[in-house]
C-alpha positions as CSV (number, residue, x, y, z in Angstrom):
1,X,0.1,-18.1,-7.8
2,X,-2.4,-15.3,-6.2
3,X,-0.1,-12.3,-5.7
4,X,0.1,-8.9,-6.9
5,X,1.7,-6.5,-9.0
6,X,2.7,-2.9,-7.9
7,X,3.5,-0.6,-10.3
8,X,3.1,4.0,-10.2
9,X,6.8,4.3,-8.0
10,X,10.0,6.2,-8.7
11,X,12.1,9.0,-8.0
12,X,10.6,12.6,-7.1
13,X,12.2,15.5,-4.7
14,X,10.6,16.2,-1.7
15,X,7.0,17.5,-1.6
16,X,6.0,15.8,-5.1
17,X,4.0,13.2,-5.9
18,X,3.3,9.6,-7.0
19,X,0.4,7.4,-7.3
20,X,1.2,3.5,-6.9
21,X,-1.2,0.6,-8.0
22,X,-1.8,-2.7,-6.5
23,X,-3.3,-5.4,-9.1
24,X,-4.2,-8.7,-7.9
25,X,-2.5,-11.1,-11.0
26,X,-5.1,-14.1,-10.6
27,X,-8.1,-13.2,-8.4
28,X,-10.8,-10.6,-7.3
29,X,-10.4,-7.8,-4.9
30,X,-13.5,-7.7,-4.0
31,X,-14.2,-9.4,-0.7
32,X,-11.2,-8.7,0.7
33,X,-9.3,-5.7,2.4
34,X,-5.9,-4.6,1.4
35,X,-2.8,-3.3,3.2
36,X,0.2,-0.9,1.9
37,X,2.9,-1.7,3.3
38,X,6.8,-0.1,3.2
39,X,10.2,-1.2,3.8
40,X,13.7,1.2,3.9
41,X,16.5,0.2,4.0
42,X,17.7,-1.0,7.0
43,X,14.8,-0.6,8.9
44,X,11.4,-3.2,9.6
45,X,8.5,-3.0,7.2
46,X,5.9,-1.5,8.6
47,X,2.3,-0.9,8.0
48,X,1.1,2.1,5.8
49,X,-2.7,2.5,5.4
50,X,-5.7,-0.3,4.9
51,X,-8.9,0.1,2.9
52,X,-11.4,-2.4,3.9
53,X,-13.9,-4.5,1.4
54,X,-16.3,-1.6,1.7
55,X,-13.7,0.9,0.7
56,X,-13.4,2.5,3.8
57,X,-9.5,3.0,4.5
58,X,-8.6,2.1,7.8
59,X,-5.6,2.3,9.9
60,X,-3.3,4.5,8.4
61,X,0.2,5.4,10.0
62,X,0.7,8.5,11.8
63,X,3.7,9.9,9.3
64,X,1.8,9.6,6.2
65,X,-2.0,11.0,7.3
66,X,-3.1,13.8,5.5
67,X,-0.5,12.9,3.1
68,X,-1.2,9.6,1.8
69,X,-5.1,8.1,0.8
70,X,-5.7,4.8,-0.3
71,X,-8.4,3.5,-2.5
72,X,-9.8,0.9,-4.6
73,X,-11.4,0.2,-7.7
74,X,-13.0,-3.6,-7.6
75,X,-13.7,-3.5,-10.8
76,X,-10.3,-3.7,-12.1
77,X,-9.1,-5.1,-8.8
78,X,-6.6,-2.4,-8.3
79,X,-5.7,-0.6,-5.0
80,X,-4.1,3.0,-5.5
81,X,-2.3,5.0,-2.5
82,X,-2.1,8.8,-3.8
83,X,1.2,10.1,-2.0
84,X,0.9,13.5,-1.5
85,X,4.1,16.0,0.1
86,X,6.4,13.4,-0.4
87,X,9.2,13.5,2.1
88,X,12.7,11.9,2.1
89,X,11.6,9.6,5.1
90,X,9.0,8.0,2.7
91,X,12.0,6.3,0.5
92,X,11.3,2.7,0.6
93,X,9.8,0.0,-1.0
94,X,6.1,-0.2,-1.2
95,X,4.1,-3.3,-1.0
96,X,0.5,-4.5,-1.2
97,X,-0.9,-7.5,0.5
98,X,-4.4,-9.1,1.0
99,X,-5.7,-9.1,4.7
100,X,-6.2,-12.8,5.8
101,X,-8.3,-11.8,8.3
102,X,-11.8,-10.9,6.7
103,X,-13.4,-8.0,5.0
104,X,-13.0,-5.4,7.8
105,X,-9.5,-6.7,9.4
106,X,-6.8,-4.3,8.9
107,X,-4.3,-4.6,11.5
108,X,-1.6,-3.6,9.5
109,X,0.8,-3.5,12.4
110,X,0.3,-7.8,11.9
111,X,2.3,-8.0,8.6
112,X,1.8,-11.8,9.7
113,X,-1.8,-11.7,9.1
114,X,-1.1,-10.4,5.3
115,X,-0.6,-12.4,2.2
116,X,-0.3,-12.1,-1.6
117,X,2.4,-10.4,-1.3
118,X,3.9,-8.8,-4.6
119,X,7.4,-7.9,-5.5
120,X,7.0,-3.9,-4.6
121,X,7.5,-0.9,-6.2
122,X,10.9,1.5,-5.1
123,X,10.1,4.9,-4.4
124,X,12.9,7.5,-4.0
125,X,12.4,10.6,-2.6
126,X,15.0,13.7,-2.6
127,X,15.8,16.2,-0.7
């Protein structure tokens, strides 16, 4: 089963941080691009940031720019997302997901067009 395995999340107060991994379980990184992805409680996942096969991120949302940077090593077919100035609004549970769409598509906002999907990783952040 080709999924992956987050890992790096748990509980900080507001403006600390947290760096969560992404490793594929059963295939390479490489060619593809890769979505972070969030879901609170109550509310629709939504899209996070993208990093492309080139590592270029790509597509980040609004809330989290400046705060948040994703990155890849292909090598051990891990994608990180540094979280910087946490903020209680960034309590949920983050997911990765491999873009079906090709090296370059990162249309986060198409969680349809994602797959791979592991179980996430719960990050709590206090006020």
């Amino acid at each position: 089963q080709l999924t992956f395995v987050e890992s790096g999340g748990g509980s900080v107060q507001a403006g600390g941080s947290l760096r969560l991994a992404c490793t594929a379980s059963s295939f390479v990184v490489d060619n593809y691009a890769i979505g972070w992805f969030r879901q609170a409680p109550g509310k629709q996942p939504e899209g996070v940031s993208c990093i492309n096969a080139r590592g270029e991120p790509s597509n980040t949302l609004g809330s989290v720019k400046g705060r948040f940077t994703i990155s890849r090593d292909n090598a051990k077919s891990t994608v990180y997302l540094q979280m910087n100035s946490l903020k209680p609004e960034d309590t949920a549970k983050y997911y990765c997901a491999r873009s079906t769409g090709g090296h370059d598509w990162c249309e986060i906002q198409r969680l349809g067009g994602f797959d791979s999907w592991g179980q996430g990783t719960q990050v709590t952040v206090s006020s």
